[in-house]
C-alpha positions, 0 to 999 in steps of 0.5 A: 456413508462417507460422503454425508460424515461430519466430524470434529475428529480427535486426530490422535496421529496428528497430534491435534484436534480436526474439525472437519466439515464435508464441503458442499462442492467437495465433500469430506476431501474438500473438508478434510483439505480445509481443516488441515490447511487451517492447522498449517495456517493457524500454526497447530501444524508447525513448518517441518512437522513430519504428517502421518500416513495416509493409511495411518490418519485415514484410520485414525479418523475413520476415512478412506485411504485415498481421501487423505491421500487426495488432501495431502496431494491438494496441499502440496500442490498449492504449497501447504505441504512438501512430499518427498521420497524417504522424507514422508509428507512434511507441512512446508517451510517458510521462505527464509526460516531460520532453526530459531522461532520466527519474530513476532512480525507482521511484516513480510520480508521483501524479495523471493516473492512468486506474487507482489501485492504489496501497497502503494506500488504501481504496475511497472510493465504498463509504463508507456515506454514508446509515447515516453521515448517519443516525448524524451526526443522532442523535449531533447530536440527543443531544449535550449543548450542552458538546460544542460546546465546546472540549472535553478534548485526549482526546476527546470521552467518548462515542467514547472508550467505544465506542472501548474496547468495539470493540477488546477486542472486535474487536482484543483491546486492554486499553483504559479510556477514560481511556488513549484519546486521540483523535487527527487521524489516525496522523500527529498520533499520531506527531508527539505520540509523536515530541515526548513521546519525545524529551523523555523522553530516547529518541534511537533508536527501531529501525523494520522495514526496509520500510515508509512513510518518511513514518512515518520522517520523523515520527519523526526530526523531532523529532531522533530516528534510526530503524535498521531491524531485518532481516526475513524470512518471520517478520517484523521480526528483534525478537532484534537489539533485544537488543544495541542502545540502542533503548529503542522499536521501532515495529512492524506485527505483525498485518499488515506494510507493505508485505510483509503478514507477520504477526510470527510468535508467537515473535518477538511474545512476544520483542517484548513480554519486551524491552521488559519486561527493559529498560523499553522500548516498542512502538509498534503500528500497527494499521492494516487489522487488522480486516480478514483473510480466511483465519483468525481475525484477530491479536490486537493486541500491546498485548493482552500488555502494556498497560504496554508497548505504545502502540496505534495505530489509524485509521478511514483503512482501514476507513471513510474518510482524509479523517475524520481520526480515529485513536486512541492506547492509552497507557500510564498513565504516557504519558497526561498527557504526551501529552494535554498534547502534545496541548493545546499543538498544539491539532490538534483532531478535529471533535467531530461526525465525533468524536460520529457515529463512537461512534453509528456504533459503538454502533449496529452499523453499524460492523461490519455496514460492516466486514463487507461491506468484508472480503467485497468486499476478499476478492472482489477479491483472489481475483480478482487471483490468479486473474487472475495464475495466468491471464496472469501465471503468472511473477508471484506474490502474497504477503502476502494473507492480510488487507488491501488490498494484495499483494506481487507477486513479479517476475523478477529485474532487471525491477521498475523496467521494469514500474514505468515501463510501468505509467507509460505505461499511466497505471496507479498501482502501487508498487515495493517498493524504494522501501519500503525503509529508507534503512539496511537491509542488503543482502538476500542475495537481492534481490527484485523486486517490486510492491506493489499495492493492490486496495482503491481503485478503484470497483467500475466501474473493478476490472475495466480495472485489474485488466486492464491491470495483468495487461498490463505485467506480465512 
């Protein structure tokens, strides 16, 4: 009986063999539809390839007509295949293919996206527009004429003070306003740092072995070289900074990008008596540390060592990228060649998004924002890993005790395959390799795996992407 058949099917009309295993739910249909998406997935069935008829492959593997017919309709609906009049049934394009071979990449191409769970973005409709506006006005309202000026290269002065308040509260930073510059978000805070390094004389700074290679580049393009410290479940290996010439490491202790380990306590300390015994410096970015979900938040670095540490924070997670403010905690000694840095670049931050983020603080607002963030934020990863022990229970989530991605870990040999269904379903998704320093050593156990943000898409859209990501999953 047809429902009860288990087969690995030769496949002749396709070309290819056919494992099929009746589903427990769907029975052959179900089982053929997996076996067939696996073959488009895992690039047996390449795009354009014209599929059999249904009556030819249904007698080709001694099924019914319409079960096949019932396969290829699930799979052109969810976007595996194309059937059209005179054309047959094709296994579906990818977005943006060329009549050439694909680059060997696991890096989708940005834009034409249906869903966006790309890492470290924030979701932009929960920006609070009116509590915004309303600080905007009061901030307008109160500010003395001189803001309107060209102003210190710091700061304005209002934000610099509500700066330092909110994080010895909230994050733990040993912050004066005068070691607070203000700056147009992370990246200006690393080209300034990059620039003022350079001229003290550094000429290798030791980064973690996965992170963003933007940041990388930031650093090496005023002629400084990045080496990648090895890393396992404790985090960035901080020890190998004894026996090399680094005099600075840049770090992401309390949350990593993009694995999500927080550096454990031993290495933290480690860290911090290095560049104390050698004069080093630490680099902290702080970049979503505001929000962590299953127990008290780590404290930043710089609370162990404010002569040691640059803190570096952005509103990019918590409010919005497009407002271009971030923040530097400086050392004494660095403030006056940073600032000056500063000067000569003359990248100024809005003084009015400037004044309305320090009313926005002062009032509350930002923490009654980031609360509610941390809650919505938490609601959607909880769903995502229910949604993987359901559908996917070969994948598993790490990294998701704080911010606005997960690490999804993948069978061996099949990231690059999911990376590129995720293309064909327009679904925006991360592989981890394509996080990985350029000089990294080889991992003893290399690691398939997907980094996906849960943060971007609306609420509206939060439950097609979560589907169709469960859908090119393995």
């Amino acid at each position: 009986m047809e429902e009860s058949w288990a087969n690995s099917a030769s496949g002749r009309a396709l070309g290819i063999d056919l494992h099929i295993d009746p589903h427990p739910s769907g029975g052959v249909r179900r089982g053929l539809t997996d076996a067939l998406r696996e073959a488009v997935r895992g690039g047996r069935l390449a795009p354009g390839v014209r599929l059999p008829a249904s009556r030819t492959l249904a007698a080709d593997l001694g099924l019914a007509r319409n079960t096949v017919a019932d396969a290829y309709a699930d799979l052109v609906a969810e976007g595996w295949l194309t059937a059209r009049q005179g054309s047959g049934t094709r296994v579906a394009e990818r977005p943006g293919r060329a009549a050439s071979p694909a680059p060997a990449t696991n890096r989708v191409p940005f834009g034409g996206h249906r869903y966006d769970l790309m890492p470290g973005r924030p979701d932009l409709s929960s920006f609070p527009r009116a509590e915004w506006l309303k600080a905007a006005r009061r901030a307008l309202t109160a500010a003395p004429n001189e803001a309107l000026g060209y102003g210190d290269p710091r700061g304005r002065p209002e934000l610099r003070g509500a700066l330092a308040g909110y994080l010895a509260r909230a994050r733990g930073v040993q912050a004066s306003p005068e070691r607070i510059v203000v700056c147009a978000g992370f990246v200006q805070g690393m080209i300034l740092l990059g620039e003022v390094l350079h001229r003290r004389g550094v000429r290798d700074v030791a980064v973690e072995s996965y992170g963003l290679d933007l940041h990388w580049d930031y650093l090496t393009r005023p002629g400084l070289r990045t080496r990648p410290l090895s890393f396992d479940e404790l985090g960035a290996d901080v020890r190998e900074l004894g026996s090399s010439d680094e005099r600075v490491a840049l770090l992401t202790p309390a949350h990593q990008f993009p694995l999500g380990v927080a550096l454990h306590a031993r290495r933290r300390a480690a860290a911090v008596d290095w560049a104390r015994r050698t004069g080093g410096l630490i680099l902290e970015d702080d970049y979503d540390g505001e929000f962590r979900y299953d127990r008290q938040p780590v404290g930043a670095l710089q609370g162990l060592d404010p002569d040691r540490v640059v803190y570096l924070g952005t509103a990019s997670k918590s409010l919005a990228p497009g407002l271009r403010l971030g923040w530097m905690v400086l050392p004494a000694p660095l403030v006056d060649e940073v600032v000056a840095a500063k000067g000569h670049t003359d990248w100024s931050c809005g003084v009015l998004d400037q004044l309305t983020l320090a009313e926005f603080i002062e009032s509350g607002a930002y923490d009654r924002h980031v609360r509610a963030g941390r809650l919505r934020y938490r609601r959607r990863r909880d769903q995502l890993v229910a949604a993987l022990a359901e559908r996917a229970p070969a994948v598993r989530a790490t990294g998701i005790a704080a911010g606005l991605h997960a690490v999804l870990q993948l069978p061996p040999g099949t990231e690059r395959s999911v990376v590129q269904a995720a293309a064909w379903q327009r679904l925006g998704i991360s592989g981890l390799a394509e996080f990985r320093h350029k000089d990294a050593p080889e991992p003893e156990v290399p690691m398939d795996a997907l980094v996906v943000g849960y943060g971007t898409p609306p609420d509206h859209a939060w439950p097609g992407a979560l589907d169709t990501l469960c859908r090119v999953l393995p």
